[in-house]
TILUMGU-351420 format. One line per 8 residues: number of its first residue (from 1); their letters; for each residue z, y, x of C-alpha. Coordinates in steps of 0.2 Angstrom, whole numbers. Layout:
NUM = a = Z:Y:X | ... $
***
This chain:
1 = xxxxxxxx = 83:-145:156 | 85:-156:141 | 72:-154:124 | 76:-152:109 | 69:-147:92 | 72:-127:82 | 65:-128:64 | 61:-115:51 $
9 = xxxxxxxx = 57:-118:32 | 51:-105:17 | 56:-111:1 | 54:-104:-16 | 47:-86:-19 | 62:-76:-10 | 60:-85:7 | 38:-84:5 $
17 = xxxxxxxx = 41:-65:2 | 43:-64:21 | 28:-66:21 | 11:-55:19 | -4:-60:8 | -22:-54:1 | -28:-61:-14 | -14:-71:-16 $
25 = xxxxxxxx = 0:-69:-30 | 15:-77:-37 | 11:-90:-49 | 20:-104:-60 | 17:-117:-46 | 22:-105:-30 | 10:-93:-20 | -10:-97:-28 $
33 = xxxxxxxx = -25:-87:-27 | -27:-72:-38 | -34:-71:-55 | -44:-59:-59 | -61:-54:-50 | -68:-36:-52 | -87:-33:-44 | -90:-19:-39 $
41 = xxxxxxxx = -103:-11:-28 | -93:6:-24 | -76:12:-25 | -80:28:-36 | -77:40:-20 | -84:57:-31 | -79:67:-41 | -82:70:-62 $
49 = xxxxxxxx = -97:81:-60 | -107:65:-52 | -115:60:-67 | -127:52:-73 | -135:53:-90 | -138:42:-102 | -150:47:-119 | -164:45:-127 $
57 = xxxxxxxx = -177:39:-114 | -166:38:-100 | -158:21:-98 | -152:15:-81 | -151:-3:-76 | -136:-10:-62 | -138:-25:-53 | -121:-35:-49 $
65 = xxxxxxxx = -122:-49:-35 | -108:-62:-41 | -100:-79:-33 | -98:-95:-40 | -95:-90:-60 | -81:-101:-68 | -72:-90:-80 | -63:-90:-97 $
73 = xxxxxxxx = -66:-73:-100 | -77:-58:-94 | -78:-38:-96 | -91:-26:-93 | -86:-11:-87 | -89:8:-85 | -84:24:-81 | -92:32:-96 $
81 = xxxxxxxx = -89:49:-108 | -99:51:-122 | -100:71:-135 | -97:61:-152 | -85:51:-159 | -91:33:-162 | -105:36:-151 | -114:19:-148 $
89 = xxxxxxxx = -121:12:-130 | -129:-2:-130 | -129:-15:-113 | -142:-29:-110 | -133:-41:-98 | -145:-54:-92 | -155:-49:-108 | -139:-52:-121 $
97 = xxxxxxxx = -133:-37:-129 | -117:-29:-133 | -109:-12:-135 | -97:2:-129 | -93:14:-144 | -83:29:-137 | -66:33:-146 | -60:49:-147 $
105 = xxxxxxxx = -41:44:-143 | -42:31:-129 | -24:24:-123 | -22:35:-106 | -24:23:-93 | -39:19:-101 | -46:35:-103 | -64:35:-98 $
113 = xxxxxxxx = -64:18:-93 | -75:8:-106 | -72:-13:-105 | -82:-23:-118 | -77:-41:-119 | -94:-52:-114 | -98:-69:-115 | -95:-80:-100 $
121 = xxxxxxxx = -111:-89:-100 | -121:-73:-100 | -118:-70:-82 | -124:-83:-64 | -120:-83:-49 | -132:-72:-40 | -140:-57:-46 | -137:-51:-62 $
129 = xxxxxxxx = -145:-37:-73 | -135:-23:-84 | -144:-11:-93 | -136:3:-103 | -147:14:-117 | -138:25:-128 | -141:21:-146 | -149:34:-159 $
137 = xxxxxxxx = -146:54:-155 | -128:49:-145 | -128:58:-124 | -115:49:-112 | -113:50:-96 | -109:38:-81 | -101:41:-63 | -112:39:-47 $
145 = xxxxxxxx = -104:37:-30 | -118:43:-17 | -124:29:-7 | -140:22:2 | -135:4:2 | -135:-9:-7 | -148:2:-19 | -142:-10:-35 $
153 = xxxxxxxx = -145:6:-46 | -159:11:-55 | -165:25:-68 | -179:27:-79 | -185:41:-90 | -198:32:-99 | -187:18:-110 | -187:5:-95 $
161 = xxxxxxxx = -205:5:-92 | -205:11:-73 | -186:12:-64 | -184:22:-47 | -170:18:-35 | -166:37:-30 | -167:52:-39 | -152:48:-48 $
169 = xxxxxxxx = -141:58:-59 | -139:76:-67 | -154:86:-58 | -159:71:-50 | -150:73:-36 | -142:58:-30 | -147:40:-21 | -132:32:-26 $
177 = xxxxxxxx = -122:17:-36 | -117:18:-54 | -97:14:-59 | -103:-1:-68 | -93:-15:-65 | -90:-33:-70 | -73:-42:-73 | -68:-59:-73 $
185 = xxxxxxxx = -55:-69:-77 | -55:-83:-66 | -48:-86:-47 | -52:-77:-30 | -64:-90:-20 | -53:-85:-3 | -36:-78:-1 | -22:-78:16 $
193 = xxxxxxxx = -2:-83:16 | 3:-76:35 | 20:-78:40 | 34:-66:50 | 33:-69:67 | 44:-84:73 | 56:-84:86 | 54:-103:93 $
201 = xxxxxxxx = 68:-101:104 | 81:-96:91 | 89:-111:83 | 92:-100:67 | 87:-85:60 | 96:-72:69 | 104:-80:81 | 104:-80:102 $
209 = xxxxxxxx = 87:-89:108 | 91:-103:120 | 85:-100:139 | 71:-110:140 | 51:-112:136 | 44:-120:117 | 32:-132:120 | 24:-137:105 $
217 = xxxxxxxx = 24:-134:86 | 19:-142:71 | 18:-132:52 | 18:-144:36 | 13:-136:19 | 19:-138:4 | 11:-137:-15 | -6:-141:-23 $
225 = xxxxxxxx = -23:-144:-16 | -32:-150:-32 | -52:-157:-32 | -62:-140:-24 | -48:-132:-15 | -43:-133:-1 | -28:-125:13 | -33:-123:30 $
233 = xxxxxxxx = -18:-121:44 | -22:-107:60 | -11:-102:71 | -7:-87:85 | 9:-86:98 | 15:-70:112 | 28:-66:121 | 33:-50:113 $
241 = xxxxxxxx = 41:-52:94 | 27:-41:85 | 10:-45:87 | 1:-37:100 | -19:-40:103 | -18:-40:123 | -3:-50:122 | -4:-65:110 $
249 = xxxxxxxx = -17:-78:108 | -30:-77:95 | -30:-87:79 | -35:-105:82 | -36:-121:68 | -18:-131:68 | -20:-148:65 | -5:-160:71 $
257 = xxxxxxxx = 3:-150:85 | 0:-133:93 | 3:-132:111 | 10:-116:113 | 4:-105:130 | 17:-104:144 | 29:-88:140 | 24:-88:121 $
265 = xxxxxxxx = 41:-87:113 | 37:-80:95 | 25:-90:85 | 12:-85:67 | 6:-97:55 | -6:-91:45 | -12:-101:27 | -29:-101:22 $
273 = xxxxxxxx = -34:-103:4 | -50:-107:-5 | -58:-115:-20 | -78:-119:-21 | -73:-118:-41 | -64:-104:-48 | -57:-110:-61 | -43:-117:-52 $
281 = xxxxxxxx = -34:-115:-36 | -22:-123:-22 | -4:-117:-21 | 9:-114:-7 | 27:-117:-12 | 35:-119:4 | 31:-122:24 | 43:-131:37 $
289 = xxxxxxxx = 40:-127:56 | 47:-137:69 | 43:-133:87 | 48:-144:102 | 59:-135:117 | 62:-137:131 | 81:-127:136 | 89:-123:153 $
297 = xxxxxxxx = 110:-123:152 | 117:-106:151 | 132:-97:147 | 139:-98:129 | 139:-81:122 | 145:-79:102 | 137:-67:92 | 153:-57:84 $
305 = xxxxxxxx = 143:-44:73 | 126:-38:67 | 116:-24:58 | 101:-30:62 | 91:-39:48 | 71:-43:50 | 59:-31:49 | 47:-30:32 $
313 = xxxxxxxx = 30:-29:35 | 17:-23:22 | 3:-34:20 | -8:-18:18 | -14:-6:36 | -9:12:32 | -17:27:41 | -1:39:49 $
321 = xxxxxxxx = -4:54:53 | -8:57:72 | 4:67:82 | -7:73:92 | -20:78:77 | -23:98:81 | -27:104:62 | -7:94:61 $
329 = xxxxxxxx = 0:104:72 | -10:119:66 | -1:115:49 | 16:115:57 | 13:131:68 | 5:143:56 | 18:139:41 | 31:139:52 $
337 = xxxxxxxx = 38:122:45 | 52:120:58 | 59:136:51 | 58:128:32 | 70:115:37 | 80:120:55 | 95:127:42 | 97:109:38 $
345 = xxxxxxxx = 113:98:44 | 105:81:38 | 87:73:37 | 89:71:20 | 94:90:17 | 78:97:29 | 67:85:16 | 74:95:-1 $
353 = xxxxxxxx = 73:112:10 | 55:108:14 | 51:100:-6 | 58:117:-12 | 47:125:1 | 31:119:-4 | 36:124:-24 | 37:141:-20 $
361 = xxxxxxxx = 19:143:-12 | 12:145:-30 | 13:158:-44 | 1:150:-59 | -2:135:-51 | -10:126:-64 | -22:141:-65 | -40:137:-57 $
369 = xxxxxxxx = -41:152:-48 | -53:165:-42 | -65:152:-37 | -63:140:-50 | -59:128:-39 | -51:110:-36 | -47:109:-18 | -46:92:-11 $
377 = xxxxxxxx = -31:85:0 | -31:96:13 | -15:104:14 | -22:118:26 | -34:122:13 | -22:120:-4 | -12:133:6 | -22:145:11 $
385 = xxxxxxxx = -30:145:-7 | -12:144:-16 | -8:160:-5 | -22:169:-11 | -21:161:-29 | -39:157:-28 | -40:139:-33 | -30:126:-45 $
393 = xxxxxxxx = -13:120:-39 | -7:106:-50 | 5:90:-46 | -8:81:-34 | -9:97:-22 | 11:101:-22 | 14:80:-18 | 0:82:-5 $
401 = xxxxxxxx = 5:97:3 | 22:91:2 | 17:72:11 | 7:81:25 | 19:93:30 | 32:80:31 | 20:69:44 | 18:84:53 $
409 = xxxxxxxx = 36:88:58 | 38:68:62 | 44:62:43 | 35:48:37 | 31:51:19 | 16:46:6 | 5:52:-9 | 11:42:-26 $
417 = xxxxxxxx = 3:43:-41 | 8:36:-58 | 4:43:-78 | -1:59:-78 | 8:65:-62 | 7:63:-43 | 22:64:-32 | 28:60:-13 $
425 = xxxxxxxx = 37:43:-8 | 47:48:9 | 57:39:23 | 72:44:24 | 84:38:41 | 99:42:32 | 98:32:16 | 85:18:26 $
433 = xxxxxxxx = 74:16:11 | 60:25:4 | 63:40:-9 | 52:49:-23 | 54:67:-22 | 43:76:-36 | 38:95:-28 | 27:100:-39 $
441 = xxxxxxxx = 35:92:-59 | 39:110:-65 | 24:121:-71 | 39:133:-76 | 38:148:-60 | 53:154:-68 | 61:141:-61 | 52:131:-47 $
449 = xxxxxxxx = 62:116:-52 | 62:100:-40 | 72:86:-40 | 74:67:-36 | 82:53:-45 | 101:44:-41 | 111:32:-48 | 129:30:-39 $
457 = xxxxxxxx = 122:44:-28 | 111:34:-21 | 90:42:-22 | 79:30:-28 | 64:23:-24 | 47:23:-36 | 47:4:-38 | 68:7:-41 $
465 = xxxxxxxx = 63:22:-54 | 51:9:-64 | 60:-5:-65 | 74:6:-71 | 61:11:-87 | 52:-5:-90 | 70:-13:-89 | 79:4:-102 $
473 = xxxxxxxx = 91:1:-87 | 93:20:-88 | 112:20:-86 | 121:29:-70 | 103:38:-66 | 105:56:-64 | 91:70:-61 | 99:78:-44 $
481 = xxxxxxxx = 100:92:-41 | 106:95:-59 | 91:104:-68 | 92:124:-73 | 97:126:-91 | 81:135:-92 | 70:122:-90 | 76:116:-107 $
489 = xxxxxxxx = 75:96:-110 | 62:93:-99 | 71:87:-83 | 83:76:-94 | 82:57:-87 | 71:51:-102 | 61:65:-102 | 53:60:-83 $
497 = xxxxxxxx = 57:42:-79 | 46:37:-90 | 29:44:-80 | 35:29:-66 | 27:13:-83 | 14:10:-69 | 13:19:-50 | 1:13:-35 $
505 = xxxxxxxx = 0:23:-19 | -12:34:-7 | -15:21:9 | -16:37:22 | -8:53:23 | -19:61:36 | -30:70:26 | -31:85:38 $
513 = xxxxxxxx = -39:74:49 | -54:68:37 | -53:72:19 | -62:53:16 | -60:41:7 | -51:46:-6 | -56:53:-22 | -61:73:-19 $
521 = xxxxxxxx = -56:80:-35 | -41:71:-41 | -31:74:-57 | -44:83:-63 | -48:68:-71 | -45:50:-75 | -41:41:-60 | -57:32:-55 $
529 = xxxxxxxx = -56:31:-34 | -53:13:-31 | -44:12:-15 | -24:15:-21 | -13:0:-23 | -6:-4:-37 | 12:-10:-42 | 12:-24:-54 $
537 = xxxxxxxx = 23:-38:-63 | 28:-45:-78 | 30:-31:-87 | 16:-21:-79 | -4:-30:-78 | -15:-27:-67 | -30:-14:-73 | -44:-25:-72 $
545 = xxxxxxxx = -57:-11:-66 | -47:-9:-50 | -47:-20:-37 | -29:-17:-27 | -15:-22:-33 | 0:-33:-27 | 18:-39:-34 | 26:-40:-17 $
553 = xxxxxxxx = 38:-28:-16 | 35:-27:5 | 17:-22:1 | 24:-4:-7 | 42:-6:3 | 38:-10:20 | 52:-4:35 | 50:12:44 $
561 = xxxxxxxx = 59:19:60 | 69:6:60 | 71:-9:73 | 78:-26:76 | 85:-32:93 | 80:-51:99 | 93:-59:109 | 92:-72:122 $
569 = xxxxxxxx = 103:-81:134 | 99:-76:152 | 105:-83:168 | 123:-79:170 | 134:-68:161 | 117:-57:152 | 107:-58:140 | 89:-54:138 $
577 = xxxxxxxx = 83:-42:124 | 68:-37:117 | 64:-23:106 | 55:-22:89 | 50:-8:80 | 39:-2:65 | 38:16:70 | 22:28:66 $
585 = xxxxxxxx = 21:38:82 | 30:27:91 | 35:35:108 | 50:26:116 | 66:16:112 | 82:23:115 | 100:12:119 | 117:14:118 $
593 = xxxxxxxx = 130:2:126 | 146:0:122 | 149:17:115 | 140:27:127 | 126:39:129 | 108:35:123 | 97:32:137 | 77:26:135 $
601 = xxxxxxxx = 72:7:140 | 59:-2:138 | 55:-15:124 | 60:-28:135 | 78:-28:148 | 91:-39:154 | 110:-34:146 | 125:-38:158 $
609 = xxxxxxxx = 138:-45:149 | 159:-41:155 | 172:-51:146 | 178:-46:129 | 167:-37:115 | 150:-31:120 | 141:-19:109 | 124:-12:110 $
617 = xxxxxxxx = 114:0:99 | 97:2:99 | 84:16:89 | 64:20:89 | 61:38:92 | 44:45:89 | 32:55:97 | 39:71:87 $
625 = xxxxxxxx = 57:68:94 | 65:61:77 | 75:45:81 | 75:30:68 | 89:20:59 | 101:14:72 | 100:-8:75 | 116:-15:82 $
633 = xxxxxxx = 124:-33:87 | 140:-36:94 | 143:-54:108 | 158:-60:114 | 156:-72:131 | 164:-87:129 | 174:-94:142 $
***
C-alpha cells in the first residue's frame, strides 16, 4: 500500500458547466448569484376566465412580503387587460402612485403582462402594500390563481373603505391570489454551485481508478467573497458513481479536510452562496480538489479506446412518465400506438410515423368544437374530443398528444413552447441528442404537414434551431421532410425558424397521470403559468415576470438513455466496473464483451481481463424494453 494524491480542478466557464446551479448565472467575474428577483405569491396556475375586476368602486389591494431591498431598479407587475385604448389604472405602492395605461398593440411576449417602472425607495423589506383602481369610466381585469394561503389579496367594492379576503373575482367566486408581482433588479440572497460526482480513485478524468481506498479530501474555491457575502463549502461521498440517498452520506460543512467514509469512492462538493446585501454578490471562477489515497499494486492495464464521455445532468428534477401509470398504458392500448410505429426500421423513423400519426387525428383543429372547449393536457381527453371534433385542437394539444404518447411506448420526449407555437423536444438513441419535432405547425388539413429541422442531415435541437436565428446562422438548415408545394412559403426555413427567438420547456410529461401544475388552458392566451423554464443568453433576457430561467445548456440538454462505464483496477488480471446511467424507467443494464451477445448485469461486476484487446459494451434499457445509446472502452493488459 503506498499514498498518494488524485486532483481535480474547474476552470473557466466550460469546465463550471459540469456543474448544476440555482440561482446562480454566468457573470463578468465567473459563476455569481443571479440578478434579478421576481415576488410572487402564486404561479398563475388558472386559466383567462379567473378574473377579477377592476372598475369604479372596486379596487383590490395585494400585499408582497420582500427580503432585504437593495436595488437599482424596480417593476410592478400585472397580468392585466383592459376594453379601451389608453385605458388608465392607477397603483398606490406603499401609498406612492404610478400607472399602467393599456396599449392596444403590445409587443407579443408582453402581451397582457403590464410592468410599470417604480421607484426603488417606495418598497421595505417586509410587507408591502399595492393597490390598483382603475381610473375614470376604464373596466380592467386581473388573473387570480385559487388559493387559501397566504390570503395577501384583498377586494373592496366600496373605494377601499372595507376590504375582504374571499369573495374574490367575477361572481365573487374565488379565495384566491392576484397576478400581481414585483420586480427587482438586484441579486438573489442565496444561490447553489454543486459539482459532478468525482471519481477519487481516478488519477484523471476518464481514466482506470487505482485499487485502493481515498482517505481524505480537501476542495479550495476560487473568486470573490466581497463585504456581506459569503461562500460556504458541504460536501457528501458513496460508493456507487451517481447519487443515491441509501447509499451516500448526507451533506455535511467542509472545512480543512473531509474524512471520506470507508468504500466511498466518488465524492460531491457543493458551493453555497449568499449575500445579506443584494446589491452585490460573491463569485466562483474555479475549484481544485485534492483527495489523499491510499493504493494497493495491481496489474497495469492501458486504456486503448473509449466512447464513453461523462454524463450531463440538468440542474432542474423532471417528472417522466411512469411505466406502470394505467391511464399510460390505457393510452398505448386503446390507440393502438405499437401499430403507429411497428412498420418502422429505426427509432428515429417510428418517431416521424408516430408525429404524422397524431396530425391526422384532427379535421378543423383549430375549430372550438361542439363544446366550445379547450381541453387541458390530457392526451386521452384531446383524443377522444379530436375524434368526435368536439373541442379545439391547436399546436399545444398536437405537441402534447404527440409528447405523451411517445412516454407511453418508452421514448423520452418533452412539451416546448416558444412564440406563438408549442412543439415536442424527443430523445432520440440514434442521433444521441435531443430533437424538435413540430406535429401540429400546419392548420392546412389538405396537407397535414410535419416536419423537423437539419443541417448536414443531422435534426437539430431547439436550443440548436435558436442559436441558428438569433446568430442569421441559417445556412445548410433544411425543412425535412421537404414541405408539399401546397403548403405554399410557409414551411420555407425563414418562414418557421424564427418562432424558436425565445423557447423554455414543460418540466413533466405525465399529464395523464395529474393534469396539475401546469397551466389548464394554455394557448389560449398569453403564457402566464410560471413553472416553464426558460432559455436565455446574450441575445435572449430573461422576462422578468417569470421566475425560471437558466443559461446552462445542461439545464434544457441533459443526457438520456445513455450510460458511462467506471473502471477500476481489481486484483489480478480484471478489472471492476460500475455502471452509470440517466434512464427514466430505468429497468436493467445490458453487456456486451468482446463482440458477443447482450446479457443483463448488475451496475456493479468484476471484468476478467485475457491478453490482447479487450472490449466491452455497455446500455440502459428501460422498463418498456427500449435499450439506450451504446457506452464502450477498449484495455490492453500490459505485460
Amino acid at each position: 500500500m503506498s499514498e498518494t494524491t488524485t486532483t481535480r480542478a474547474w476552470e473557466g466557464p466550460e469546465a463550471l458547466d459540469r456543474c448544476t446551479r440555482r440561482n446562480v448565472v454566468r457573470g463578468d467575474g465567473g459563476l455569481q448569484l443571479r440578478r434579478g428577483v421576481m415576488a410572487a405569491d402564486e404561479a398563475a396556475r388558472c386559466n383567462n376566465r379567473d378574473l377579477e375586476r377592476i372598475a369604479g368602486g372596486r379596487w383590490i389591494r395585494k400585499r408582497l412580503v420582500l427580503g432585504p431591498v437593495s436595488a437599482s431598479g424596480a417593476k410592478l407587475i400585472g397580468y392585466l387587460s383592459c376594453d379601451r385604448a389608453g385605458g388608465e389604472l392607477e397603483a398606490r405602492v406603499n401609498g406612492h402612485s404610478a400607472r399602467f395605461v393599456w396599449e392596444e398593440k403590445r409587443e407579443y411576449w408582453v402581451d397582457r403582462w403590464h410592468a410599470v417602472e417604480i421607484d426603488p425607495a417606495w418598497l421595505r423589506e417586509g410587507e408591502n402594500e399595492i393597490v390598483l383602481r382603475a381610473v375614470g369610466d376604464a373596466e380592467w381585469t386581473v388573473l387570480v390563481e385559487e388559493s387559501v394561503q397566504p390570503d395577501r389579496s384583498e377586494v373592496s367594492d366600496d373605494g377601499g373603505r372595507t376590504w375582504r379576503s374571499d369573495e374574490l373575482g367575477v361572481n365573487d367566486r374565488v379565495d384566491g391570489e392576484y397576478v400581481v408581482r414585483l420586480w427587482l433588479d438586484q441579486h438573489m440572497t442565496a444561490g447553489e454551485v454543486c459539482s459532478e460526482a468525482v471519481d477519487l480513485l481516478g488519477r484523471e478524468e476518464g481514466a482506470i481508478a487505482v485499487d485502493g481506498a481515498a482517505l481524505g479530501v480537501r476542495v479550495e474555491l476560487e473568486g470573490g467573497e466581497p463585504e456581506g457575502t459569503s461562500r460556504r463549502l458541504e460536501w457528501r461521498a458513496g460508493p456507487t458513481p451517481a447519487y443515491e440517498p441509501a447509499a451516500w452520506s448526507p451533506w455535511a460543512p467542509l472545512e480543512g479536510e473531509a474524512e471520506v467514509p470507508e468504500g466511498a469512492r466518488f465524492f460531491q462538493w457543493r458551493a453555497l452562496l449568499s449575500t445579506a446585501d443584494p446589491a452585490v454578490t460573491p463569485t466562483l471562477t474555479g475549484a481544485r480538489l485534492s483527495a489523499r489515497v491510499e493504493a494497493r499494486e495491481s496489474a497495469a492495464v492501458r486504456l486503448a479506446e473509449a466512447d464513453n464521455r461523462p454524463l450531463a445532468y440538468s440542474s432542474w428534477r423532471f417528472s417522466y412518465m411512469a411505466a406502470d401509470e394505467p391511464r399510460a398504458k390505457l393510452l398505448r392500448e386503446r390507440w393502438k400506438l405499437d401499430q403507429v410505429v411497428g412498420p418502422a426500421k429505426t427509432e428515429f423513423e417510428a418517431l416521424t410515423r408516430l408525429r404524422q400519426w397524431v396530425r391526422e387525428q384532427w379535421e378543423d383543429g383549430w375549430n372550438m368544437g361542439g363544446l366550445n372547449y379547450c381541453p387541458p393536457w390530457d392526451a386521452l381527453v384531446i383524443l377522444e374530443l379530436a375524434g368526435q371534433q368536439l373541442a379545439l385542437g391547436m399546436c399545444t394539444h398536437y405537441a402534447s398528444v404527440f409528447t405523451q404518447c411517445c412516454a407511453a411506448l418508452g421514448f423520452t420526449a418533452r412539451t416546448q413552447i416558444m412564440r406563438s407555437h408549442c412543439i415536442t423536444e424527443v430523445w432520440s438513441n440514434d442521433y444521441g441528442k435531443w430533437v424538435t419535432m413540430d406535429p401540429g405547425g400546419d392548420s392546412n388539413d389538405a396537407t397535414k404537414f410535419t416536419y423537423h429541422f437539419e443541417r448536414h442531415g443531422v435534426p437539430l435541437s431547439a436550443l440548436e434551431a435558436h442559436t441558428a436565428w438569433v446568430n442569421e446562422d441559417l445556412d445548410d438548415i433544411r425543412v425535412s421532410p421537404p414541405p408539399p408545394e401546397a403548403t405554399g412559403e410557409r414551411f420555407k426555413v425563414e418562414s418557421r425558424i424564427h418562432l424558436w427567438m425565445r423557447f423554455m420547456i414543460q418540466r413533466r410529461n405525465d399529464e395523464p397521470a395529474t393534469l396539475g401544475p401546469g397551466e389548464p388552458e394554455h394557448g389560449a392566451g398569453s403564457y402566464h403559468y410560471d413553472g416553464y423554464l426558460f432559455w436565455e443568453d446574450e441575445k435572449t433576457p430573461a422576462l422578468p415576470w417569470f421566475s425560471r430561467h437558466t443559461d446552462r445548456e445542461a439545464d434544457l440538454y441533459w443526457d438520456v438513455d445513455r450510460t458511462r462505464i467506471h473502471l477500476q483496477a481489481g486484483g489480478g488480471a480484471e478489472l471492476r466496473v460500475d455502471l452509470e446511467a440517466v434512464c427514466p424507467n430505468f429497468e436493467r443494464f445490458e453487456v456486451r464483451v468482446d463482440g458477443g451477445g447482450w446479457e443483463a448485469r448488475p451496475a456493479s461486476f468484476a471484468w476478467p481481463l485475457h491478453a490482447g484487446e479487450n472490449r466491452l459494451e455497455a446500455r440502459a434499457v428501460n422498463a418498456m424494453g427500449r435499450a439506450g445509446v451504446v457506452s464502450s472502452v477498449a484495455t490492453v493488459p500490459q505485460a
